[in-house]
N, C-alpha and C positions, 0 to 999 in steps of 0.2 A: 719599774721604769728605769732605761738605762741612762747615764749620763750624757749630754750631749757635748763632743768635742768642742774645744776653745778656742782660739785663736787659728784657726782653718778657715778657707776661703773655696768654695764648691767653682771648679774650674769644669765651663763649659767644653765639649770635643769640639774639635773642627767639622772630626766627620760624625756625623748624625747617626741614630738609630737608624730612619730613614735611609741613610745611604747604602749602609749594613745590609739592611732589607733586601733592597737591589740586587747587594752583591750576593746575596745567599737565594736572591729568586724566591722568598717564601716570608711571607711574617715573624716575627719571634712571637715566643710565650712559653709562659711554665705551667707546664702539666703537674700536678702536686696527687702523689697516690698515695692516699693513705690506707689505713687498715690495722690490723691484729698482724702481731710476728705469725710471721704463716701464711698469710692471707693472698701472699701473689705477688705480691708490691715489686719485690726485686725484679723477679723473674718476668715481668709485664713490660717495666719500664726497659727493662735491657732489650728484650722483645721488638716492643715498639721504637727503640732507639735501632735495632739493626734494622727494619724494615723503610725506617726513612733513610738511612745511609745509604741502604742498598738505592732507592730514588733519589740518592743527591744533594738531601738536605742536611745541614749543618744541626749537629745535636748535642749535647751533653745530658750526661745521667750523673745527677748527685745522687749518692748511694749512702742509707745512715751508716752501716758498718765501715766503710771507707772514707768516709770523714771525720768519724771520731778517732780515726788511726792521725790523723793530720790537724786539722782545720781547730777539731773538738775533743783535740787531745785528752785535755784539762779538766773537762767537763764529765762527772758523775751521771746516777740516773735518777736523782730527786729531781723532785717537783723545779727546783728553781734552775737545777741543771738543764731539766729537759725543756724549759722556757727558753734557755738561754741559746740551748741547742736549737731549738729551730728560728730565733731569732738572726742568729747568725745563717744561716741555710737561706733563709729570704733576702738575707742581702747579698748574699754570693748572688741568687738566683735573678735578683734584679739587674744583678748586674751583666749577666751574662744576658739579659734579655736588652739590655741596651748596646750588645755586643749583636744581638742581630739572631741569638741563637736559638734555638727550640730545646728549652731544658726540661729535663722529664728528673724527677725529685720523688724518690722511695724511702718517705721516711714513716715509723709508726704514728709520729708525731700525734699523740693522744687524746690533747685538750684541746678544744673546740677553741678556746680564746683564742691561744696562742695562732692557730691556723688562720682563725679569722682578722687579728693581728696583719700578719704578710700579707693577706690579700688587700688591704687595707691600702698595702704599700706600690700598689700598684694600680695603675688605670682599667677603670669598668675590660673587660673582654682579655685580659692580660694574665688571668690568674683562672685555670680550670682544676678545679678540684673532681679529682675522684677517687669516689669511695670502692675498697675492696672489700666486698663485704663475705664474709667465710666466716661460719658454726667455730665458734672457738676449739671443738670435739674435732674439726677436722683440721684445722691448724696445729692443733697437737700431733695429728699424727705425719703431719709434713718437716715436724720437727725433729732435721738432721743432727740439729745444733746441741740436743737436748735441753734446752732452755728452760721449756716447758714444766719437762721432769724434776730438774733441778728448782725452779720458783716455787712446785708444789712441796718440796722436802724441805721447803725455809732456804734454799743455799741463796736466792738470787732476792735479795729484799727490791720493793717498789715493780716488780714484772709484768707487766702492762697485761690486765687480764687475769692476773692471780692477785697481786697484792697492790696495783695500782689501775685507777678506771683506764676504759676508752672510751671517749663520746665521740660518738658517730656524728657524721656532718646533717645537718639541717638541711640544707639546698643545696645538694653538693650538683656541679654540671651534670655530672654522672654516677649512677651504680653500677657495677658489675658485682655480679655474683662469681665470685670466681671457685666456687663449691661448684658449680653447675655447669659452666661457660668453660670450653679449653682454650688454650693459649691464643690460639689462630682467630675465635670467635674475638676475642678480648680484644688484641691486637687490630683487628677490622673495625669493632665497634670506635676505640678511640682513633684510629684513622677515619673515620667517619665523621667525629667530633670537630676534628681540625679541618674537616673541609667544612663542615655546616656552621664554624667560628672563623669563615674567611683565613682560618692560615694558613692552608695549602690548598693551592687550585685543584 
């Protein structure tokens, strides 16, 4: 449990979620993709972030590899690291949702608490999780990074999959199979999502 700020006072906006809304002609909310390194995560959410740009909506993509260059500098890959890491990601992400935006979040992000945590932190319909679900055997072989290879030779201790778990979500909004489904199928289904969740007409 993190410590809660002291002598700070929560200052309401003038201008509202709601207004935001208006201005961006669409609901906000945060798409959360999780999955195994390999699984799609990146490559979906960037996907589905250029297909709503190209329609005119207002979007951001948290990317894990590009926030731990900034945000999650400091932060390792234990257990209490990787708690902390996504702890921080759902309050960015909150916040960009009362900024009016449609944020799409590509993190492995592995334990089921932690995920269940952020959604916590948001109102019923606000937080859609989906699951990428991909053959750890084929995520291996989409591994440009070598990651894979290196967690299996001991070089990469706690590697999500080798030497540390992934729980898979319970009731996540959605699966995609992304061993199966191509990028276009993938992309259609979660634009489907966000119309059948009222946030884009």
């Amino acid at each position: 449990m993190t410590n809660k700020s002291t002598n700070t006072v929560w200052h309401n906006a003038s201008v509202s979620r709601a207004d935001r809304e208006i201005l961006h002609k669409h609901k906000s909310v945060v798409v959360w993709f999780t999955g195994l390194s390999g699984s799609g995560k990146s490559t979906l959410a960037h996907a589905v972030e250029e297909y709503l740009y190209r329609n005119g909506k207002s979007t951001y993509v948290l990317d894990g590899d590009n926030v731990r260059h900034g945000l999650c500098s400091d932060l390792g890959f234990s257990d209490k690291d990787r708690i902390e890491n996504i702890r921080r990601i759902g309050e960015v992400a909150k916040l960009l949702t009362e900024a009016g935006i449609i944020t799409l979040t590509a993190f492995i992000s592995p334990f089921r608490a932690d995920r269940d945590e952020v959604r916590k932190r948001f109102p019923h319909g606000d937080f859609l999780e989906i699951y990428c679900e991909c053959p750890i055997e084929t995520c291996e072989t989409r591994d440009v990074k070598g990651l894979y290879k290196k967690a299996r030779a001991g070089e990469i201790p706690f590697f999500t999959g080798i030497g540390s778990p992934y729980q898979a979500p319970l009731r996540p909004e959605m699966i995609l199979n992304t061993n199966e489904l191509n990028i276009n199928e993938c992309v259609n289904k979660v634009v489907d999502l966000l119309i059948k969740k009222y946030i884009l007409e």
